[in-house]
N, C-alpha and C positions, 0 to 999 in steps of 0.2 A: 227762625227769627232770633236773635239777638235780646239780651235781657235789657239793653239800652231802649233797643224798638217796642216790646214790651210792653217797660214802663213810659216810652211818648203814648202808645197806644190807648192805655188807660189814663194819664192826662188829657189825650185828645179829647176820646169817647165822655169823661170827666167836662170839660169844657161846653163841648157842644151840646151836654146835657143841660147848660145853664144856658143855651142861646149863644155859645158865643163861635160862629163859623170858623177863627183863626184853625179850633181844632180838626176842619175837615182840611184842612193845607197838610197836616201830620198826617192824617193818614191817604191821606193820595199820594204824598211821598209815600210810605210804605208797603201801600197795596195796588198804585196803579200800574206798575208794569206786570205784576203776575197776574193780576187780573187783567188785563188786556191781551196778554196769551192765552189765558186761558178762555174769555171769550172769541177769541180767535181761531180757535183752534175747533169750536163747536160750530160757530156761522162760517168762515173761509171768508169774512169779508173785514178788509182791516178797518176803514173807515166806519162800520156798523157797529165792531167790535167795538172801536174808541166812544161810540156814542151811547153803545148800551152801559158802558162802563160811568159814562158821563153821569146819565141819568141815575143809574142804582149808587153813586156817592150822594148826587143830590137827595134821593128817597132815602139814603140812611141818615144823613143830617135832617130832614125834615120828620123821621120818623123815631128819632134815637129814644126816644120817651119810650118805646116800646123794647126796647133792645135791654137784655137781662144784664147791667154792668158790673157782675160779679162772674160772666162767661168771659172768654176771647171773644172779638170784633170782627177777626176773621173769618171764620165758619160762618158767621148770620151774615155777614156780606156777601163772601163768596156763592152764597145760595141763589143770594138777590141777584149774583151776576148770570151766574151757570140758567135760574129760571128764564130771566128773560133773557137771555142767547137764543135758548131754546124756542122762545117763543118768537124771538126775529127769525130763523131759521123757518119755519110756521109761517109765520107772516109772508114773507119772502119767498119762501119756495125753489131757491138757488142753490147752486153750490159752486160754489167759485176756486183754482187751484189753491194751494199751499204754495205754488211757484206762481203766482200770478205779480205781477208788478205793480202795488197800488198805488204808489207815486209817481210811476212815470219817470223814473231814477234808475233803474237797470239791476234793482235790487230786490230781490221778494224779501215776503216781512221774515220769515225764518233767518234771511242772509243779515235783516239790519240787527236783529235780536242773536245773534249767532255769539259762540265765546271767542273773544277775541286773542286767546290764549290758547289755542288747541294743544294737545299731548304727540309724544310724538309719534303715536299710533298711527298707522297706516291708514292717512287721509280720503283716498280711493275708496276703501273699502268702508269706510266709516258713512263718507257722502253716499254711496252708493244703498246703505241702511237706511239710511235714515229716509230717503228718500220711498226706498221700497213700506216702510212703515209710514211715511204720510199718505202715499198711494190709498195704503190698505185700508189708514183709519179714514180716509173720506169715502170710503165704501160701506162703511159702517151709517145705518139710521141715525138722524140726531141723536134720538133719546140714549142710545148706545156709547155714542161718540159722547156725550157730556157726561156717563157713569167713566167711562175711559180714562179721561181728563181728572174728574173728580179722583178716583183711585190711583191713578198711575203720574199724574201730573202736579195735583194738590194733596198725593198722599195719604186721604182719605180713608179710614177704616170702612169695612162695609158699615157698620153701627154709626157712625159720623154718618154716611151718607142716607143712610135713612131718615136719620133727622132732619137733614140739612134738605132731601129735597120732597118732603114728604109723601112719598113713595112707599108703597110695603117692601118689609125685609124681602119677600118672597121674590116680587118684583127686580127690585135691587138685583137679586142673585143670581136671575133667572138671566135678563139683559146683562150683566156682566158676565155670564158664564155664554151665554151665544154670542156675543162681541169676541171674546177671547179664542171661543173655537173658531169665529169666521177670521179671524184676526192668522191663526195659527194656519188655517186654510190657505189664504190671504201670502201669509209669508213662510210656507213650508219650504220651498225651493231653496231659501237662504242655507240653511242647516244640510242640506244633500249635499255629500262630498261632492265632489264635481273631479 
């Protein structure tokens, strides 16, 4: 994040502390596309993802009295996101592709969010990753699939993530450390010379 987004951030969180909504417009510009991946990426459902996203801005503007404004905004939201993903996922009991088509457009939400700038790495073999790593991670349990995301997506130290999803350390470690071996399981073909 940028020291300009930053300081809108703690104006925002600043604002909406006093009642005034304008501030949740700041941060949905700043946090609603990463959070909409990243609940995405835990449900497989983009339309659920956009809603859960919906609702957890709304519950942090209605609840920002609680929210510590001398932390980041990001971390206590992204929790709010990551919890209830998990608990749509629960609710729902689906699991829907990574290539699935949610608009009826010809494009999965990966291809609309993609960088429209690629390197010029060997395109084949890149698609062909990335693809075999969505595979893997939708074989992963929720609860797995959102430490995933949380660590490898949001960056998330373990010690972050324990706070953020109030889980024990032990836990934490435990499901990150059998995500990664089924994950390694998952994509060991990749690395075999061939």
């Amino acid at each position: 994040m940028e020291i300009r987004d930053e300081l809108d951030e703690k104006e925002a969180v600043a604002r909406m502390a006093q009642g005034d909504i304008s501030g949740l417009e700041t941060l949905v510009y700043i946090h609603q596309v990463r959070a909409v991946r990243a609940a995405y990426l835990i449900i497989q459902d983009r339309g659920l993802a956009e809603e859960v996203v919906q609702a957890a801005f709304i519950r942090a503007f209605e609840r920002i009295a609680q929210f510590d404004g001398r932390r980041p905004f990001a971390p206590w939201f992204f929790r709010s996101v990551v919890n209830d993903a998990l608990k749509a996922v629960q609710r729902n009991k689906r699991t829907l592709s990574l290539d699935s088509d949610p608009d009826g457009n010809g494009l999965s939400w990966f291809e609309k969010f993609a960088d429209s700038h690629p390197g010029p790495e060997n395109l084949l073999e890149k698609e062909e990753t990335r693809q075999a790593v969505q595979d893997a991670i939708q074989q992963l349990p929720p609860s797995q699939r959102a430490l995933i995301v949380l660590k490898y997506y949001l960056g998330m130290s373990e010690a972050e993530m324990v706070e953020e999803t109030d889980v024990p350390a032990g836990t934490v470690k435990w499901r990150l450390y059998m995500a990664r071996k089924r994950l390694r399981q998952l994509l060991a073909y990749l690395w075999i010379d061939k």
